[in-house]
N, C-alpha and C positions, 0 to 999 in steps of 0.2 A: 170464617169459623176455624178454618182450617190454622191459622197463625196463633188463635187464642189455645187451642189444645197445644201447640209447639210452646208457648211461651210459659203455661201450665206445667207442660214436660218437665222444662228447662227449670222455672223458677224451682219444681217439687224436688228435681234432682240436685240443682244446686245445692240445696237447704242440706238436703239428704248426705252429701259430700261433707259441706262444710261442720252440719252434727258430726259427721264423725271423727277429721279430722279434729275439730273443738277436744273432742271427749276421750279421745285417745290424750292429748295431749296435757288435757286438763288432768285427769287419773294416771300418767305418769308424773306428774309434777305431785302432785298430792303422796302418793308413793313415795318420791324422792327424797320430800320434804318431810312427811309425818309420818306413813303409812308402812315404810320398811322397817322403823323400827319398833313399832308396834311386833310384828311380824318375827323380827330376830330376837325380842323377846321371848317371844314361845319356842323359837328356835335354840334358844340358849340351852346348852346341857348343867351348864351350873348357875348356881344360886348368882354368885356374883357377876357370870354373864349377863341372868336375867333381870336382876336387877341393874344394871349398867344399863341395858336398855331399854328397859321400861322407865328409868329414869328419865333417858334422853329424848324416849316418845313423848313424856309430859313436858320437856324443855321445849323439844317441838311445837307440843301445841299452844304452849304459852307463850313463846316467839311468834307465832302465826298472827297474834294480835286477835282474835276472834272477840265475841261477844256477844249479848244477847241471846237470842232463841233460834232455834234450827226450823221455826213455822212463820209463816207472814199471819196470819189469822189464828190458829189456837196454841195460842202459848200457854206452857204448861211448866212446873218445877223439870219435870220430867224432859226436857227440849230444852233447858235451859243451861246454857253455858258454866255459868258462876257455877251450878247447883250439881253440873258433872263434873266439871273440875275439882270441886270439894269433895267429890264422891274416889273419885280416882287418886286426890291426895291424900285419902286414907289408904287405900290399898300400895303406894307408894312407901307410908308410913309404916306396912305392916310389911313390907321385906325385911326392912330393918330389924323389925320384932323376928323375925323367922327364923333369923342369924343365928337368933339362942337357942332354937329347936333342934332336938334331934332326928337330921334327915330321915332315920329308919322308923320313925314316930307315925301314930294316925294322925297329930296334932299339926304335925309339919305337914303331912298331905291335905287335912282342912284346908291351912290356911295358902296352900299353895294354890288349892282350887278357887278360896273366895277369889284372890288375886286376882289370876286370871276372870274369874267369871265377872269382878268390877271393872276391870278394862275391856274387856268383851261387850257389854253391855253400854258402854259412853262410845263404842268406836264408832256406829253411825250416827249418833249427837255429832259427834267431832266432824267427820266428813262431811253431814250434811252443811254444816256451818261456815268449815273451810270454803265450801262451794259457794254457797249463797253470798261469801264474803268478795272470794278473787272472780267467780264466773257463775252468777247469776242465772245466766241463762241455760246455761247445765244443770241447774237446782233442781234434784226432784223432780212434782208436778209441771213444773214449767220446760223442760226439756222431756216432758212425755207429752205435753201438749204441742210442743213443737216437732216432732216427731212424727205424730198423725197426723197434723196439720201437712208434711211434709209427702208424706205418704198418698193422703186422701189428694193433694195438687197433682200429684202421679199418675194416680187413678182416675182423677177428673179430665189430666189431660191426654191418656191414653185415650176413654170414652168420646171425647168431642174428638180425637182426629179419627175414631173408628166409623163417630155417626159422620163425620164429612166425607170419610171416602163411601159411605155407604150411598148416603144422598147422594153424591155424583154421580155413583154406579146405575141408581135408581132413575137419575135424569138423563143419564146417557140409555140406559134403555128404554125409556119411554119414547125419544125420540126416534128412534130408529124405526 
């Protein structure tokens, strides 16, 4: 009893290690790749910063090669690749439009905000995507299910090496 709580331990902890290492590394890659310049887009203090970036966030994510829906089971417009990317190559479209505006304008601050708020709104489409594409097992639901799973082997095998020393404890003093 005593080997199956150690192998429990082991297996929960392993897992436990190995998530993290995964997900550290997967979420700098994603960063690296897509995620920063999303980022230094908003970071940009001028127009032609932000759009430089924002530009090169959509290069990103259309290099990425993605596809499809960000769900295994309920696919929706709304999770769907083609249907964010379209979404987001209007707000691309409309830096260009803002060019003409006058920064000191309510018209230029609208349409600064839709901007951002249509890149805002596709940024976990996009990640979830990227994930489910290069690392699967990181995806959402499925790296929360492995997680627990991870946890709960921890917790199962703290409890059986607790009841085997316990039971030993119990048999050594009944004998006595």
């Amino acid at each position: 009893m005593k080997i199956l709580g150690l192998v429990f331990l082991a297996v929960g902890l392993a897992s436990l290690i190995l998530l993290s290492v995964f997900s550290v590394r997967a979420s700098y890659q994603y960063d690296n790749q897509i995620g920063s310049y999303w980022s230094l887009s908003q970071k940009a203090s001028t127009l032609q910063g932000r759009a430089q970036y924002f530009n090169e966030y959509v290069s990103a994510i259309e290099s990425a090669n993605l596809s499809g829906n960000d769900a295994i089971f309920l696919k929706t417009p709304d999770n769907s690749y083609e249907q964010n990317l379209a979404a987001l190559k209007t707000a691309q479209q409309r830096f260009q439009d803002v060019q003409s505006i006058d920064p000191t304008s309510f018209q230029y601050s609208q349409t600064m905000q839709q901007i951002e708020g249509a890149g805002a709104q596709s940024l976990d489409v996009f990640r979830d995507l990227w994930y489910l594409k290069y690392y699967p097992l990181l995806w959402s639901w499925i790296w929360t299910t492995e997680l627990i799973t991870a946890v709960l082997l921890i917790f199962a095998g703290y409890m059986v090496l607790i009841s085997s020393y316990l039971i030993k404890r119990t048999q050594g003093k009944s004998q006595s």
